[in-house]
C-alpha positions in Angstrom: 9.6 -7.6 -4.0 7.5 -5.2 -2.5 8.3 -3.6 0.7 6.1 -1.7 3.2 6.7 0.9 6.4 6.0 4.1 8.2 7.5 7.2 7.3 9.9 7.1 9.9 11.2 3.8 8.7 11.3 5.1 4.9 14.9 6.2 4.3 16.3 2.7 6.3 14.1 0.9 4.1 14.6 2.7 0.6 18.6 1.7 2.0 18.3 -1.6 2.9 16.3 -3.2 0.1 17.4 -1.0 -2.9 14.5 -0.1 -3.8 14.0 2.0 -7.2 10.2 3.2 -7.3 8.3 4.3 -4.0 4.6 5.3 -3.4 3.5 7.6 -1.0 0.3 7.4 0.2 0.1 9.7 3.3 -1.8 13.6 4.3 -1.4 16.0 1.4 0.1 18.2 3.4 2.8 15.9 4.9 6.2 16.7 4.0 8.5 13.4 2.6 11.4 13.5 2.2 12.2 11.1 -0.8 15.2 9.2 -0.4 18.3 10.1 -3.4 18.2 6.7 -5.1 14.8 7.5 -5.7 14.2 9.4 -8.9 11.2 11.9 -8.7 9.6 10.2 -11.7 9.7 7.1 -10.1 7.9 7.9 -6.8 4.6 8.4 -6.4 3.1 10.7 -4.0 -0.9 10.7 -3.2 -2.3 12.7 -0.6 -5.7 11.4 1.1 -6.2 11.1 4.8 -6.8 7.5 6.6 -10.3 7.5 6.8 -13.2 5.0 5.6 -15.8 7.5 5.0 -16.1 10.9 4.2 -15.9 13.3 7.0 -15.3 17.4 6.7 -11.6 18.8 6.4 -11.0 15.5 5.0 -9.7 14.0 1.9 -11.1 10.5 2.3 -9.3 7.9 0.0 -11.0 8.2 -3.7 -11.0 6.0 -7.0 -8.4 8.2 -9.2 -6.4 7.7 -6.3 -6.7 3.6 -6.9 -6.3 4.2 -10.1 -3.2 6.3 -10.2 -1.7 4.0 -7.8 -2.7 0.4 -10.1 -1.1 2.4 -13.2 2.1 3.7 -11.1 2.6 -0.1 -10.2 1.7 -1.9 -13.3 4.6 0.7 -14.7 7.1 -0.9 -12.5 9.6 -3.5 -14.4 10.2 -5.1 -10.9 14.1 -5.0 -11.8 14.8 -3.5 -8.1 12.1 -3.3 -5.2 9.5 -0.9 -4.5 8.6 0.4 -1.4 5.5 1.2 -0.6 4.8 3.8 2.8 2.3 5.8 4.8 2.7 7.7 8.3 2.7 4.1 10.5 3.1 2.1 7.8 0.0 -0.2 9.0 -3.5 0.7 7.2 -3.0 3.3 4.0 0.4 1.5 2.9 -0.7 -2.5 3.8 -3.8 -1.6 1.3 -1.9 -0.3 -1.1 0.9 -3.2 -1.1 -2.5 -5.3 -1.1 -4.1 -3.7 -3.8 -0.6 -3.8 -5.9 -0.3 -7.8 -5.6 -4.0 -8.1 -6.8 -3.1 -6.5 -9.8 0.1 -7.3 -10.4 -1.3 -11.0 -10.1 -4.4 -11.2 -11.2 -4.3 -15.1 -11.5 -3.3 -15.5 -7.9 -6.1 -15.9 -5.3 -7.2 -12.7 -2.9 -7.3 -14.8 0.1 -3.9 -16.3 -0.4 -2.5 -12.7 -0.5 -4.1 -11.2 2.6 -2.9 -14.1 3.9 0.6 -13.8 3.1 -0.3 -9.9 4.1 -1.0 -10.9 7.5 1.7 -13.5 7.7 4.5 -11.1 6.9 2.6 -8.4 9.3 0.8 -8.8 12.4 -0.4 -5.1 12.8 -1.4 -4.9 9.0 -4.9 -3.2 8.7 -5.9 -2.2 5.0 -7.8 0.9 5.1 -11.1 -0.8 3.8 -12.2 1.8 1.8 -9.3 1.8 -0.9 -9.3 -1.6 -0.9 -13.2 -1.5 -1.9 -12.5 0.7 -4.5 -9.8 -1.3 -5.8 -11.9 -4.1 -5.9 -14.5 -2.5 -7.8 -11.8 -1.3 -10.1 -9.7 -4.8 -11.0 -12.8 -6.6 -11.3 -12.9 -9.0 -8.4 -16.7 -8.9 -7.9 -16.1 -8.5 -3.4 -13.4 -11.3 -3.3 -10.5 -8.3 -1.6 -13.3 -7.2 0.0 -14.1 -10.4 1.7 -10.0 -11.4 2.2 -9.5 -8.1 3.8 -12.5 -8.8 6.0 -11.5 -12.5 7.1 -8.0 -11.4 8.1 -9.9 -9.1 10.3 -7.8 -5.7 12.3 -4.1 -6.2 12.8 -2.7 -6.5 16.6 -2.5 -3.0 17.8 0.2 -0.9 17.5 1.7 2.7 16.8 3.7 2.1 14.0 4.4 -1.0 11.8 7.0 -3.0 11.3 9.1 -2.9 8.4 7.8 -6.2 6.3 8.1 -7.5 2.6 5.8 -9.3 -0.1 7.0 -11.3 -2.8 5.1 -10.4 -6.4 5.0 -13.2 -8.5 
């Protein structure tokens, strides 16, 4: 099971579900706290700012990002959950729960993910731009591209829900 929320949310969730690998992806300069059940080597911590294109003082989100991310995952035995977090837990960390079911299931159809993505979260928002480089990494030739696109902009809201998704 994968797991998503907002920092605030973090420990509660790294609690509740017993979770055993966690991935940041949040402002470098952001300070987590990462939860005691949580070895270091199994948490994953990269630092780019929630934007879709570049713009100065900005990290904007980056392929080696996608990358490191896609191998961090794919290391994951699955034996406990992973939770998966940014600051409001609604665009950096729904894209990278996104991205994560794509590659952990690469037979399983993009659509039906976003899908389940925006069943299990009305304010989900993938930040577009990692989940166009992701696409462009695994291979899928615009189809996350077009998912992410026909579940459209989440309902608004300051912070996410807490909110799960089954991996295969």
């Amino acid at each position: 099971m994968l797991y998503v929320c907002s920092l605030s949310r973090l420990a509660e969730t790294v609690s509740r579900t017993g979770a055993s690998h966690m991935v940041t992806l949040i402002n470098a300069g952001t300070p987590v706290e990462r939860p005691a059940q949580i070895a270091a080597e199994r948490h994953l911590f990269l630092g780019f700012n929630d934007i879709t294109a570049p713009a100065e003082g900005l990290v904007p989100p980056g392929e080696e990002h996608v990358r490191h991310l896609i191998d961090f995952t794919g290391r994951w035995d699955r034996g406990a959950p992973m939770v998966i977090h940014c600051w409001a837990g609604i665009s950096r960390s729904t894209a990278g729960a996104f991205i994560t079911a794509c590659s952990l299931m690469p037979e399983r159809d993009e659509m039906e993910i976003a899908l389940a993505l925006r069943e299990a979260s009305p304010s989900a928002t993938p930040n577009a731009r990692l989940v166009a480089l992701a696409d462009n990494v695994l291979e899928r030739n615009g189809r996350m591209v077009d998912a992410v696109t026909a579940i459209g902009r989440g309902a608004d809201a300051f912070e996410g829900e807490p909110f799960s998704i089954e991996i295969g």
